[in-house]
Structures are given as structure tokens and as C-alpha cells.
N, C-alpha and C positions, 0 to 999 in steps of 0.2 A: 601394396595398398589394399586395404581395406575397402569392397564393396558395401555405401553403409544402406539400408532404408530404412528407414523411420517409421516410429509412430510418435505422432507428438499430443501431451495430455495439457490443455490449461482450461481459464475460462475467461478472464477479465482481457479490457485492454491493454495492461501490461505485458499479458502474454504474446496479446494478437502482435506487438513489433517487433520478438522472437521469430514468429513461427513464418512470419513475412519476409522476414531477412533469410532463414532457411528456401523459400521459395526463391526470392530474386537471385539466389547461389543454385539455383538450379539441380538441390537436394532431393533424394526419389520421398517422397512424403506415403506413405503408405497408406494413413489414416489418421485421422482426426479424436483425440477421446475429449468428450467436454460434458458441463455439468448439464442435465434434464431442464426444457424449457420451462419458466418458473412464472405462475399470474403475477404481476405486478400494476400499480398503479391504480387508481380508483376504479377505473373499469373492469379490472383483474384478466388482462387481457395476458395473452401467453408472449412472455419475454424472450427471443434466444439471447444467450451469451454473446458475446465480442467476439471468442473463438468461433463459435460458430457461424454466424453471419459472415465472418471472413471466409472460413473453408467451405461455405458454398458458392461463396461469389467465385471461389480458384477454382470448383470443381475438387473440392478435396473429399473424399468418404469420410465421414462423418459419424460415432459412435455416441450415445448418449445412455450412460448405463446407469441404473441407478441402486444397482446392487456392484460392487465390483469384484463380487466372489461368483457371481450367480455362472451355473454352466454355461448358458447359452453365450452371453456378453464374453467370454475365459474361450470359448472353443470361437469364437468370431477374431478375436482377438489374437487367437493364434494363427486362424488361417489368412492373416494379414503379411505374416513370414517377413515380418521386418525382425532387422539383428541388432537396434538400438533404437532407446525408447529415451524421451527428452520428457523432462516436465519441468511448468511454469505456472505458480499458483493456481493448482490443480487442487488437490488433497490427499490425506495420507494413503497409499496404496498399501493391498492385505503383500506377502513375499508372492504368493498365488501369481501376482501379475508383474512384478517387479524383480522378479525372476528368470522372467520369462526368455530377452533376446540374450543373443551368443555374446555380444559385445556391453551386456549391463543397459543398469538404467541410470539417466543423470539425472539433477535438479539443479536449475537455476535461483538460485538463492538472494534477496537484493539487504546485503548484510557481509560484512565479512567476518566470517564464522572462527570460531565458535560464538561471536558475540551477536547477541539479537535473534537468537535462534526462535519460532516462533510466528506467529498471524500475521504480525506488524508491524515489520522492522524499521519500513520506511518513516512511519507516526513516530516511532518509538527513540529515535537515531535525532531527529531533531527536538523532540521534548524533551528529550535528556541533555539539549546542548554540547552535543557532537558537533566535532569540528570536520572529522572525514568517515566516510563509511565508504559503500562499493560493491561488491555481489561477486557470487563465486560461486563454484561449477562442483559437484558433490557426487559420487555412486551411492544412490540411497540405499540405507539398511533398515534393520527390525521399526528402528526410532526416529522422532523427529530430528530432522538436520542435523543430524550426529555421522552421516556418514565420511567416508575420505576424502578429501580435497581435492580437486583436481587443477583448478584452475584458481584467482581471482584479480580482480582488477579495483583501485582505488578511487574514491571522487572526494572530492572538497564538497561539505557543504560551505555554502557564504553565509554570513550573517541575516540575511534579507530571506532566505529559502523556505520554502512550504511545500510540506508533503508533494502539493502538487506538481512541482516545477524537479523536484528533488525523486518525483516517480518519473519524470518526463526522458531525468537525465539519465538515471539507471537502468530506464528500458533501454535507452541507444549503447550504453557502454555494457549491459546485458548481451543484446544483439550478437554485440562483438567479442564477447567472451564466448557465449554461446556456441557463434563461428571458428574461434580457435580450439574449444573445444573438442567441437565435432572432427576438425582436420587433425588433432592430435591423436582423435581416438581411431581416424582414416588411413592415418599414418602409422598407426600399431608404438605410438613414442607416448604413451600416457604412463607420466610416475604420479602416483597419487601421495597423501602426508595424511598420516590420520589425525582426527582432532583428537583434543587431551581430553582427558575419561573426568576431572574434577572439578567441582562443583564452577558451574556460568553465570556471573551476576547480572548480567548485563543480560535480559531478557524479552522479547518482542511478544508480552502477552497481548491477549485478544481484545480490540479497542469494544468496550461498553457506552452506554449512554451518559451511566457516572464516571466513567471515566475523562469523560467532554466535559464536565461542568468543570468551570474557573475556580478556582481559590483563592480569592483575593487577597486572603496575608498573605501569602508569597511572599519571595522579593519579586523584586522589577522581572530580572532575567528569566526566571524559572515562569512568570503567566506569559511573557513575550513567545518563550520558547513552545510552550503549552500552545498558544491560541495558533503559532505558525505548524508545528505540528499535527494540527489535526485540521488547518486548510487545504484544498475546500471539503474536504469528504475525512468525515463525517460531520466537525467543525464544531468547534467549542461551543459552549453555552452558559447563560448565567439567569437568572432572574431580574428583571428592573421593577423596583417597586417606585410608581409614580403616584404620589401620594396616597390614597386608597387601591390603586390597580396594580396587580401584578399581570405581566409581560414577561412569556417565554423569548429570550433574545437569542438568537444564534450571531455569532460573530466571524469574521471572515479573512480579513486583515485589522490589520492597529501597526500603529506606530509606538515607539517606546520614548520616551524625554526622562531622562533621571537630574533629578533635582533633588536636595534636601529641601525640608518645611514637615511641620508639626501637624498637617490638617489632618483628619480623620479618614484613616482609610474604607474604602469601599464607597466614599461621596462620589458625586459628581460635578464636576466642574461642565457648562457650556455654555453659548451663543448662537447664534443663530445660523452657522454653520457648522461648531462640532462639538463634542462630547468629548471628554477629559473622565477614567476613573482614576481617584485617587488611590496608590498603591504603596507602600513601604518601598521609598527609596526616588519615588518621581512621580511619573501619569503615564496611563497606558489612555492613547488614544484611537480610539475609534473610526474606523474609515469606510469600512464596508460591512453592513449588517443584515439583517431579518427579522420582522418582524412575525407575528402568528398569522399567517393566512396570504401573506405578501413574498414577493419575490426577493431577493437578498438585493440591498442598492447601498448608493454612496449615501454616506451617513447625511450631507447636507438635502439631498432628496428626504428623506426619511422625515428631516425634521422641520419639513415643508407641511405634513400631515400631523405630527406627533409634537403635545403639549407639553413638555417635559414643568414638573412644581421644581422648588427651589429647594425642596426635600427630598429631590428623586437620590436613589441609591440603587447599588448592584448588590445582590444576595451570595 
């Protein structure tokens, strides 16, 4: 058996229920690497990450480097004298540090690779109308997620699924690869499979702002997929033009009804409870939205305040 100790690198929530699962196994955690606390919010007040907040509540040492070649963070980092290094949406690391323990470094990947390789697998996996995706355990090399395989495990998306619910599930079966991971690499029983060197179509680029705007010639499936996709973080968006005013809309959930009929797409169909847009193939409807300056609510709240003309349309 393999004595292991760790250093573990993330930043978000999704890491924090990796690196929690590590602790309730009663794994020697050596140190914490996570990203520099960052101003956010109107008051531009200093943010920590997820990871971090977590490993101070366990008592965990705590590294925040914002160079990751710089001498001094490289020689701290070494006198942590851990022999395996975990990462979980962290960032690309220089070989300098990735190098470094006797037993490698892994990455937890929520994607099963080679496909989705990239920022945004999770967005990317239900936009695209994937049926299953799932996350896998990698020894990182020179490149993004191109290293050898080591582990991975499969998940169903369901038709109903959002980013959100579909990050909720990959952190827990992460978790758990994570942990057979680390007992494989404990146990000295790690075969790894390299991934194939030829071109990846299926790619997890960087989610943009334009990349959230709707396209409403669509078909039906492909804005369904879109708007579930990128809930609630970052979260689609479109324009509503109500008769002279344009409204920034962000949208949150919708329902989909596919019907043939001839009406003009990008109308609006509503009542005094919902919003209908007209799409190629049915109506996407509207359930939970946001307005500019408002909090995100159930579309019939919304239209308690908001006058919709009988010419309003989406952009």
C-alpha cells in the first residue's frame, strides 16, 4: 500500500464536494491550492472561492498563488512533501508543478473524454442534446485534457436536465470516482488508456455572453436544449421588443409543446398568466424569467408588473 498525501487544487463548488469526500475518508490533505481572493459585487468587496471557505472551516492550509511558476509559491509547494496532487476545476498547471509528486497528478474531468474536452463540458453536454455524459479521472500532461485515462464513470442526462441539476449529479458520482481513484493509485493497481491523438469534435468551448443569446429559428429541440443548458449559470438570453421598449430578458426554465401551424416565428403568444414564443415546429414556453434590474421569478409574477402590446416579439 501506498502512503498517499495530498495536495488538492480547485476553486468552485463543484470542487468543494470532491475535496469533502477526500476529508470524510479520512485522507492526510496536506494543502489547499485555490484561486486569489477576487472584488466582486457592487461594493467590490473581496470574494473567497468555495475551496477556500471550505478548507478553512476543516483547518486545511491554504495556498493562493497567483503566479504558479513564481519561486516562492514552487518551493512552499514542495515543502508540503505530498506524493499526489488532485485537481478539480482549477487551471491549466505550468509541468513546473505538475511534476512535481512521486505518484503524479490527476484531474477530475466532468465529461467523458476525449469528448468535451475544455471550460464547459457540463453547458456543452446538454446544448448539444446528449443523451449520457459522466467524468473521468486523467494524469495530466503538456495539454488540455489530453492526458491518460484512468478512471470513468457514466450518467444519463434526462430530458428535463439543467446544467444545474446535471453539475449537482457529476459532483456526487465525481466524488466517487475521485475515491476509487485515489484507492487505485493507493493500491499501486493504476492501468491507465491513452486518449486518441485525432482530431475531437465534440468540444467544451468557453461559455461567452453571445453564446447565451437564443436563436430563435432553431428547431424546437436545439433552443429547448440551449435555454436548459446554460440554467441557471450563466442563463440564456434574448431581447423582448415591447412595442417601442427593448428589454434585456434572461431566461431560466421553459417548457417545450411541439405543434405544427404556420404563425410567424419569434411572436408572442400570452395571457395573463404566460408567455408562448413562437418557434419552428411548436412554442417554447416561458416559466421562469428576469427582468433588467429584477430578481429572476415565475413568469406569471412577472406579468403582474409587465404590459406586454400585441406586437411584442423576441429578437
Amino acid at each position: 500500500m501506498n502512503k498517499l498525501r495530498i495536495v488538492f487544487m480547485g476553486t468552485p463548488d463543484f470542487a468543494v464536494g470532491i475535496l469533502n469526500t477526500l476529508v470524510q475518508n479520512s485522507y492526510d490533505i496536506a494543502g489547499v491550492i485555490t484561486a486569489p481572493d477576487k472584488p466582486a459585487g457592487r461594493g467590490r468587496k473581496l470574494q473567497e472561492s468555495a475551496v477556500k471557505k471550505y478548507a478553512v472551516e476543516n483547518d486545511l492550509k491554504v495556498l493562493q498563488p497567483t503566479n504558479l511558476k513564481n519561486e516562492e509559491f514552487l518551493e512552499e509547494l514542495k515543502n508540503l512533501n505530498a506524493n499526489l496532487q488532485i485537481i478539480v476545476a482549477f487551471r491549466m498547471l505550468p509541468k513546473v508543478v505538475w511534476d512535481i509528486p512521486e505518484f503524479g497528478t490527476f484531474n477530475l474531468h466532468a465529461s467523458l473524454l476525449p469528448d468535451y474536452r475544455g471550460a464547459a463540458p457540463i453547458n456543452w453536454a446538454i446544448i448539444n442534446g446528449e443523451t449520457k455524459t459522466g467524468v473521468t479521472t486523467f494524469f495530466i500532461d503538456d495539454k488540455i485534457d489530453t492526458g491518460e485515462i484512468i478512471l470513468q464513470s457514466k450518467t444519463d442526462i434526462t430530458p428535463d436536465e439543467t446544467a444545474g441539476t446535471l453539475h449537482d449529479k457529476l459532483m456526487l458520482s465525481g466524488a466517487d470516482l475521485v475515491l476509487k481513484t485515489v484507492k487505485t493509485i493507493e493500491e499501486g493497481k493504476v492501468i491507465t488508456q491513452p486518449q486518441p491523438q485525432s482530431h475531437i469534435e465534440k468540444v467544451a468551448y468557453k461559455i461567452h455572453k453571445d453564446t447565451c443569446e437564443i436563436d430563435w429559428t432553431k428547431p424546437i429541440d436545439d433552443i429547448y436544449n440551449h435555454i436548459r443548458g446554460l440554467s441557471p449559470y450563466p442563463a440564456s438570453w434574448t431581447t423582448l421588443y415591447n412595442n417601442k421598449e427593448e428589454l434585456f430578458l434572461k431566461i431560466y426554465d421553459v417548457a417545450m409543446e411541439k405543434e405544427n401551424h404556420s404563425l410567424k416565428t419569434k411572436t408572442i403568444i400570452f395571457d395573463k398568466k404566460t408567455i408562448k414564443v413562437v418557434v419552428a415546429g411548436g412554442y417554447i414556453q416561458l416559466l421562469e424569467i428576469q427582468l433588467p434590474g429584477k430578481r429572476k421569478m415565475k413568469t406569471q409574477d412577472v406579468l403582474n408588473g409587465l404590459k406586454l402590446e400585441k406586437n411584442a416579439q423576441v429578437g
